[in-house]
Chimera marker file (.cmm) of the C-alpha trace (Angstrom):
<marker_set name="trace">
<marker id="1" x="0.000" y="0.000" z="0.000" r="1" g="1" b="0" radius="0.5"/>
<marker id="2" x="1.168" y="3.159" z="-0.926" r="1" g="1" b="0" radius="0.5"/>
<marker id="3" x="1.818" y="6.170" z="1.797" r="1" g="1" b="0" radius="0.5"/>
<marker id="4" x="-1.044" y="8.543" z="-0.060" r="1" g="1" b="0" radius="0.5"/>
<marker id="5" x="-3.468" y="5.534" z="0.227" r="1" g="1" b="0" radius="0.5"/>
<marker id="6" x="-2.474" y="4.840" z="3.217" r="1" g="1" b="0" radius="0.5"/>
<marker id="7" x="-3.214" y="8.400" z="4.365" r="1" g="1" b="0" radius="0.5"/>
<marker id="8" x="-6.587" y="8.459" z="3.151" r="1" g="1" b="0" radius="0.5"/>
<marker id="9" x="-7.061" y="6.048" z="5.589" r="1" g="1" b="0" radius="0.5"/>
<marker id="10" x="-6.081" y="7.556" z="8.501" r="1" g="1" b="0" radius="0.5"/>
<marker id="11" x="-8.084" y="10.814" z="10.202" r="1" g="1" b="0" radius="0.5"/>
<marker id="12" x="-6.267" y="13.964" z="10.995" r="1" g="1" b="0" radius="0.5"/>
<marker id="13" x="-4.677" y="14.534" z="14.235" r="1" g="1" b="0" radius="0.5"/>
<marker id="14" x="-3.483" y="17.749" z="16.027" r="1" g="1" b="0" radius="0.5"/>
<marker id="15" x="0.387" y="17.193" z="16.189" r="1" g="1" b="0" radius="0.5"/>
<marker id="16" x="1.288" y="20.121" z="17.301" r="1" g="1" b="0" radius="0.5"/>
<marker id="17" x="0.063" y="23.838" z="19.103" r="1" g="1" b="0" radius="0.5"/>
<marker id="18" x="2.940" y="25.795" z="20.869" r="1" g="1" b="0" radius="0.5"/>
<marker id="19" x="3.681" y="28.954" z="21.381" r="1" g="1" b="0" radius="0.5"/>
<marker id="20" x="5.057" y="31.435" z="18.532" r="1" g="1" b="0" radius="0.5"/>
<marker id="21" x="6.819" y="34.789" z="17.463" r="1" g="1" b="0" radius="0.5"/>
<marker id="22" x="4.550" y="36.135" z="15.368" r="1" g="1" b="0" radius="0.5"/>
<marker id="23" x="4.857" y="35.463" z="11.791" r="1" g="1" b="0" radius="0.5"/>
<marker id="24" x="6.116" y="37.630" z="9.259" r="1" g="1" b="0" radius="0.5"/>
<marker id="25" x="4.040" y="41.175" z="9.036" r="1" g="1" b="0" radius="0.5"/>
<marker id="26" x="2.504" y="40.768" z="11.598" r="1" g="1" b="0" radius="0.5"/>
<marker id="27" x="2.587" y="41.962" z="15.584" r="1" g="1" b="0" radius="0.5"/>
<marker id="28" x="1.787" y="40.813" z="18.784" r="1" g="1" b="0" radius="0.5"/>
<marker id="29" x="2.390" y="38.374" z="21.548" r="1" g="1" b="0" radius="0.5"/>
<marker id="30" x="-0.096" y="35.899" z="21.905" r="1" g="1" b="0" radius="0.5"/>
<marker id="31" x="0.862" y="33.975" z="18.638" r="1" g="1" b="0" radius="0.5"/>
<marker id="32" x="0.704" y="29.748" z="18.664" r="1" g="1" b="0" radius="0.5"/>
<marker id="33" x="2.353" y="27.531" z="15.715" r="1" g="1" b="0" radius="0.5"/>
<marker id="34" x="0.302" y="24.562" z="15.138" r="1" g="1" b="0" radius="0.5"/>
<marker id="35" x="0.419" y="21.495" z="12.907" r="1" g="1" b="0" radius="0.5"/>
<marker id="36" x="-2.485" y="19.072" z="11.757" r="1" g="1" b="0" radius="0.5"/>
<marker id="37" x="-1.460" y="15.901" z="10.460" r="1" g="1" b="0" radius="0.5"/>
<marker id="38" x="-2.857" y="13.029" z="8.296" r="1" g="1" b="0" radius="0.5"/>
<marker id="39" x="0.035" y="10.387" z="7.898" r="1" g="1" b="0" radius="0.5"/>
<marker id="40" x="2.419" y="11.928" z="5.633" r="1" g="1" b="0" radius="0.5"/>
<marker id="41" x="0.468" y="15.157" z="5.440" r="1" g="1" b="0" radius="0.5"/>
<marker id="42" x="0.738" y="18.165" z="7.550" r="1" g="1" b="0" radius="0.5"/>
<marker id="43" x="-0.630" y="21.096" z="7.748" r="1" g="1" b="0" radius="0.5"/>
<marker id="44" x="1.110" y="24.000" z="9.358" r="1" g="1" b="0" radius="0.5"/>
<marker id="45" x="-0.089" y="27.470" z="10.548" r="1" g="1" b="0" radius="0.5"/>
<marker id="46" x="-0.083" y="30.227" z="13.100" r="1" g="1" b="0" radius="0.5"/>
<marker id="47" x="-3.004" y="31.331" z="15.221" r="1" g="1" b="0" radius="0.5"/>
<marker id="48" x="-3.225" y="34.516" z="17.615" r="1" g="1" b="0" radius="0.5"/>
<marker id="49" x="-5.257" y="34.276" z="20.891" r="1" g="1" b="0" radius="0.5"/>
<marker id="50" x="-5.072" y="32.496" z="24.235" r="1" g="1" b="0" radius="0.5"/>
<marker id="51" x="-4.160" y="28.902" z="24.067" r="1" g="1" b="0" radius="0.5"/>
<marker id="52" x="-7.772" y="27.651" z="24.459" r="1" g="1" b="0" radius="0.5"/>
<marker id="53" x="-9.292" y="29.766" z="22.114" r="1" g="1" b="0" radius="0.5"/>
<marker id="54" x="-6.823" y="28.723" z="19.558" r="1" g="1" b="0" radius="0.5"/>
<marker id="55" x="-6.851" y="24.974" z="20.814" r="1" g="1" b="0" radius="0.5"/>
<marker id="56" x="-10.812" y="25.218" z="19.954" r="1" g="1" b="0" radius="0.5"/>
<marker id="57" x="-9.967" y="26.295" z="16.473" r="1" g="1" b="0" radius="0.5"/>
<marker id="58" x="-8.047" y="24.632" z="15.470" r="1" g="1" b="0" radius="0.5"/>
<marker id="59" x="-10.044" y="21.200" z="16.717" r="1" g="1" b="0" radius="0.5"/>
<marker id="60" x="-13.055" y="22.551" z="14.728" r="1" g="1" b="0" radius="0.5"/>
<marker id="61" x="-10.794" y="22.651" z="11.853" r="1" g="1" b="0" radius="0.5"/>
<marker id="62" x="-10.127" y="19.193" z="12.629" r="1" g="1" b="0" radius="0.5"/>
<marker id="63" x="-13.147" y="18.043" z="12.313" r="1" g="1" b="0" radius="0.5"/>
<marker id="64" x="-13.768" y="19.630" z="9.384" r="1" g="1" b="0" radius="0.5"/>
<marker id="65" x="-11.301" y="18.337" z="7.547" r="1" g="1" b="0" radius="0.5"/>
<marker id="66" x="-12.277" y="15.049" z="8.650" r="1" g="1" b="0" radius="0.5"/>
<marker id="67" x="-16.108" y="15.578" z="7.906" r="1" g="1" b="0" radius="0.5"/>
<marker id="68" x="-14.731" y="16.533" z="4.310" r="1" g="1" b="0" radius="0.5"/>
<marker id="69" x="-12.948" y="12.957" z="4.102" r="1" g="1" b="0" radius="0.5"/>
<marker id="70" x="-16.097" y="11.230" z="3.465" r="1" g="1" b="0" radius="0.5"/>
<marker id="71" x="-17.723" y="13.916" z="1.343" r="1" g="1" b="0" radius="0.5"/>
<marker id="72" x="-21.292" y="15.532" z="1.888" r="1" g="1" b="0" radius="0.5"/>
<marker id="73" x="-24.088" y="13.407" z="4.362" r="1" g="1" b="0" radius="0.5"/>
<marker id="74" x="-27.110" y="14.045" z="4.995" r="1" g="1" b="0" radius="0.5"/>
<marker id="75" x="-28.314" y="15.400" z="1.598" r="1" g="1" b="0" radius="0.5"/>
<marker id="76" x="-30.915" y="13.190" z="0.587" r="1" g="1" b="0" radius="0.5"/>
<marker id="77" x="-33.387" y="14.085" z="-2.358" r="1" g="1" b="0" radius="0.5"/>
<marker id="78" x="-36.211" y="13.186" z="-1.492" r="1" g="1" b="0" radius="0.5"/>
<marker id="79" x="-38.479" y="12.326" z="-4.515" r="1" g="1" b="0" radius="0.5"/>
<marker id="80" x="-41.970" y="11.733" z="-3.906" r="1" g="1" b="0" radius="0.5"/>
<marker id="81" x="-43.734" y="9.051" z="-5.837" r="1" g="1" b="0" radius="0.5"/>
<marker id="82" x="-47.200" y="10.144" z="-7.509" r="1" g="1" b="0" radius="0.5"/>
<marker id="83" x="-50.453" y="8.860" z="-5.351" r="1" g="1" b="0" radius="0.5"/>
<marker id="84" x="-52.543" y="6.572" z="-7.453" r="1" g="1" b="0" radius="0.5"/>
<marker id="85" x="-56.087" y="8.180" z="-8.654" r="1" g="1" b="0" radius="0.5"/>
<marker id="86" x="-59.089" y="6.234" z="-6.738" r="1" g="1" b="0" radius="0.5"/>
<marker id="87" x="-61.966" y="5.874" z="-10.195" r="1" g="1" b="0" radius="0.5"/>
<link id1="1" id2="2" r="1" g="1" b="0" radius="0.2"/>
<link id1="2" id2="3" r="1" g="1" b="0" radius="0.2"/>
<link id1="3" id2="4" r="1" g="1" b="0" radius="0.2"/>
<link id1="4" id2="5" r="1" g="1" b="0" radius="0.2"/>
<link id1="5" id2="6" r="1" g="1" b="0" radius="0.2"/>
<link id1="6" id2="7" r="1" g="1" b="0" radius="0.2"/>
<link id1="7" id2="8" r="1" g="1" b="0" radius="0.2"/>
<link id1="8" id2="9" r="1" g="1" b="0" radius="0.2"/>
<link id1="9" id2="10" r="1" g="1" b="0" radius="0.2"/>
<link id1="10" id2="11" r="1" g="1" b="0" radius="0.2"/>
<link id1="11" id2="12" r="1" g="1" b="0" radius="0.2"/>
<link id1="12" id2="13" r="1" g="1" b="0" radius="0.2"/>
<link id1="13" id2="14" r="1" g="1" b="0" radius="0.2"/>
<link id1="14" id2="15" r="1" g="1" b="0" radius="0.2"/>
<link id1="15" id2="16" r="1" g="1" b="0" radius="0.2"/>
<link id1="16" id2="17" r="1" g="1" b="0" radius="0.2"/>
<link id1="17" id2="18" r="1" g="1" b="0" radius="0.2"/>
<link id1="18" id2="19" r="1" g="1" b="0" radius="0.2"/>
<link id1="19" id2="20" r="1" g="1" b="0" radius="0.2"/>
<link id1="20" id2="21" r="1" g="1" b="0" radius="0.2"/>
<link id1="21" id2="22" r="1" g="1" b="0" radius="0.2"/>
<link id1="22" id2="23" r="1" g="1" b="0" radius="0.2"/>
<link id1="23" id2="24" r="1" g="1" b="0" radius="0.2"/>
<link id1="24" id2="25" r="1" g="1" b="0" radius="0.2"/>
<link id1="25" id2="26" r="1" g="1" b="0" radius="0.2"/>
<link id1="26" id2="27" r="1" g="1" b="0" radius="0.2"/>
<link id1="27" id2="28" r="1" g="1" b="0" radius="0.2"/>
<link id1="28" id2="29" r="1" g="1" b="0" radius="0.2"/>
<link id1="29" id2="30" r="1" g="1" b="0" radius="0.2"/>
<link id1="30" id2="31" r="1" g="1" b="0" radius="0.2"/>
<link id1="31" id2="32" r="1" g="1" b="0" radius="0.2"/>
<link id1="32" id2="33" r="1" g="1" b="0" radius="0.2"/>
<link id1="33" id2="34" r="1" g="1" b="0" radius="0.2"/>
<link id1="34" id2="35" r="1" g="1" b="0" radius="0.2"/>
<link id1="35" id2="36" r="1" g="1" b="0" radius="0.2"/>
<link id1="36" id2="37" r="1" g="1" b="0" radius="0.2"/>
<link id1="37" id2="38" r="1" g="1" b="0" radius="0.2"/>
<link id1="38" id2="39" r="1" g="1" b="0" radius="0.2"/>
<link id1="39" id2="40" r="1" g="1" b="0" radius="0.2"/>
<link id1="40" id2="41" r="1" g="1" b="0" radius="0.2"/>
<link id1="41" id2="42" r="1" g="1" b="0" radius="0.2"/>
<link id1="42" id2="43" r="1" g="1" b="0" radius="0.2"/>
<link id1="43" id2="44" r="1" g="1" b="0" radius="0.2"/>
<link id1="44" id2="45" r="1" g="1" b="0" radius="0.2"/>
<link id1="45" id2="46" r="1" g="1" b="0" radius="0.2"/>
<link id1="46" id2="47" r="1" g="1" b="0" radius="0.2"/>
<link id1="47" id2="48" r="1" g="1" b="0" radius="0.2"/>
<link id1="48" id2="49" r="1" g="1" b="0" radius="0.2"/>
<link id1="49" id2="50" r="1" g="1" b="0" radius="0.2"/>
<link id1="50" id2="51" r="1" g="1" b="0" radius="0.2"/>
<link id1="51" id2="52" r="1" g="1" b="0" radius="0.2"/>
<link id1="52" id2="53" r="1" g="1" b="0" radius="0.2"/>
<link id1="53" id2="54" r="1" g="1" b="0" radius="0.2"/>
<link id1="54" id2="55" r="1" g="1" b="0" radius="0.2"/>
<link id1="55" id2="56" r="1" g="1" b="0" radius="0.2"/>
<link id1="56" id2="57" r="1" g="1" b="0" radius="0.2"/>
<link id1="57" id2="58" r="1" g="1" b="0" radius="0.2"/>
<link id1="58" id2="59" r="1" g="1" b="0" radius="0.2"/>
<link id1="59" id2="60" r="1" g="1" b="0" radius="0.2"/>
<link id1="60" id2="61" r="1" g="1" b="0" radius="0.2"/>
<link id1="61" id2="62" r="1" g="1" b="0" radius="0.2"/>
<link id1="62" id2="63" r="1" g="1" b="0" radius="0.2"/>
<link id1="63" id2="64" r="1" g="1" b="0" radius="0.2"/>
<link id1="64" id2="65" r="1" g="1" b="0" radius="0.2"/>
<link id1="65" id2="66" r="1" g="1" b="0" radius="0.2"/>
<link id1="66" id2="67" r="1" g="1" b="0" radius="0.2"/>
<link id1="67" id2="68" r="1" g="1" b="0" radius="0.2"/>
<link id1="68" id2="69" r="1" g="1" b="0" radius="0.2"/>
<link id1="69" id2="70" r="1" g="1" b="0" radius="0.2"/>
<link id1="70" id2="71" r="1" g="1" b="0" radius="0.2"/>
<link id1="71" id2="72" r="1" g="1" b="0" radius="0.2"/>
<link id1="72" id2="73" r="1" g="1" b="0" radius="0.2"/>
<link id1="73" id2="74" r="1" g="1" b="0" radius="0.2"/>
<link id1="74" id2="75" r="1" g="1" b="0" radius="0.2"/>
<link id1="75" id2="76" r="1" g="1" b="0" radius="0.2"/>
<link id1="76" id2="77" r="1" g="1" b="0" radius="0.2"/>
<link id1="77" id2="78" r="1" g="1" b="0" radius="0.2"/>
<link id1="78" id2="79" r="1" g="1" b="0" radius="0.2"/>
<link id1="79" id2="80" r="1" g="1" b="0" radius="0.2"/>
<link id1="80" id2="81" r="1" g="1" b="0" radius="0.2"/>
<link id1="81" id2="82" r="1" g="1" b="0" radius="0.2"/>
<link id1="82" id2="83" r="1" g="1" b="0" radius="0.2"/>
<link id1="83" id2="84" r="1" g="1" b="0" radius="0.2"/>
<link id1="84" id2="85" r="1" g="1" b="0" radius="0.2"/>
<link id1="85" id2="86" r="1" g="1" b="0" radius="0.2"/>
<link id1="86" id2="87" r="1" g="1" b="0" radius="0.2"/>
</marker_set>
C-alpha cells in the first residue's frame, strides 16, 4: 500500500500547538504555531489568541477536515412518488 493511500485512511490529528513569534508582518504576543497531520500530510499554521481559544480552532478545523474525508451526508433528495387516482 502506498503512503497517499495509506493516508486516506487515517483521520487527521493535532500534532502540534505551541507557542510562537509572530509570523512575518505581523505583531503581537499571543501567537501559537500549530500542525495538523494526516500520515504523511501536515498542515502547518499560526493562530493569535489564548491557548484555548486557539486549541478550539483549530479542533473545529479538525473536524472539518475530517467531515470533508467522506464527502457531503445528509443530503438526501427526497423524490416523492405520484399517489394513485381512486376511479
Amino acid at each position: 500500500m502506498s503512503q497517499a493511500s495509506a493516508a486516506k485512511g487515517e483521520p487527521y490529528k493535532i500534532r502540534v500547538i505551541e507557542p510562537s513569534d509572530p509570523p512575518s508582518g505581523f505583531d503581537g504576543s499571543d501567537w501559537f504555531r500549530y500542525e495538523i497531520g494526516q500520515g504523511v500530510n501536515t498542515i502547518q499554521g499560526y493562530r493569535s489568541g489564548n491557548r484555548k481559544s486557539v486549541t478550539n480552532a483549530i479542533e473545529a478545523i479538525v473536524v472539518q477536515l475530517n467531515e470533508r474525508r467522506f464527502g457531503k451526508r445528509g443530503r438526501v433528495q427526497f423524490i416523492p412518488t405520484p399517489k394513485k387516482t381512486s376511479t
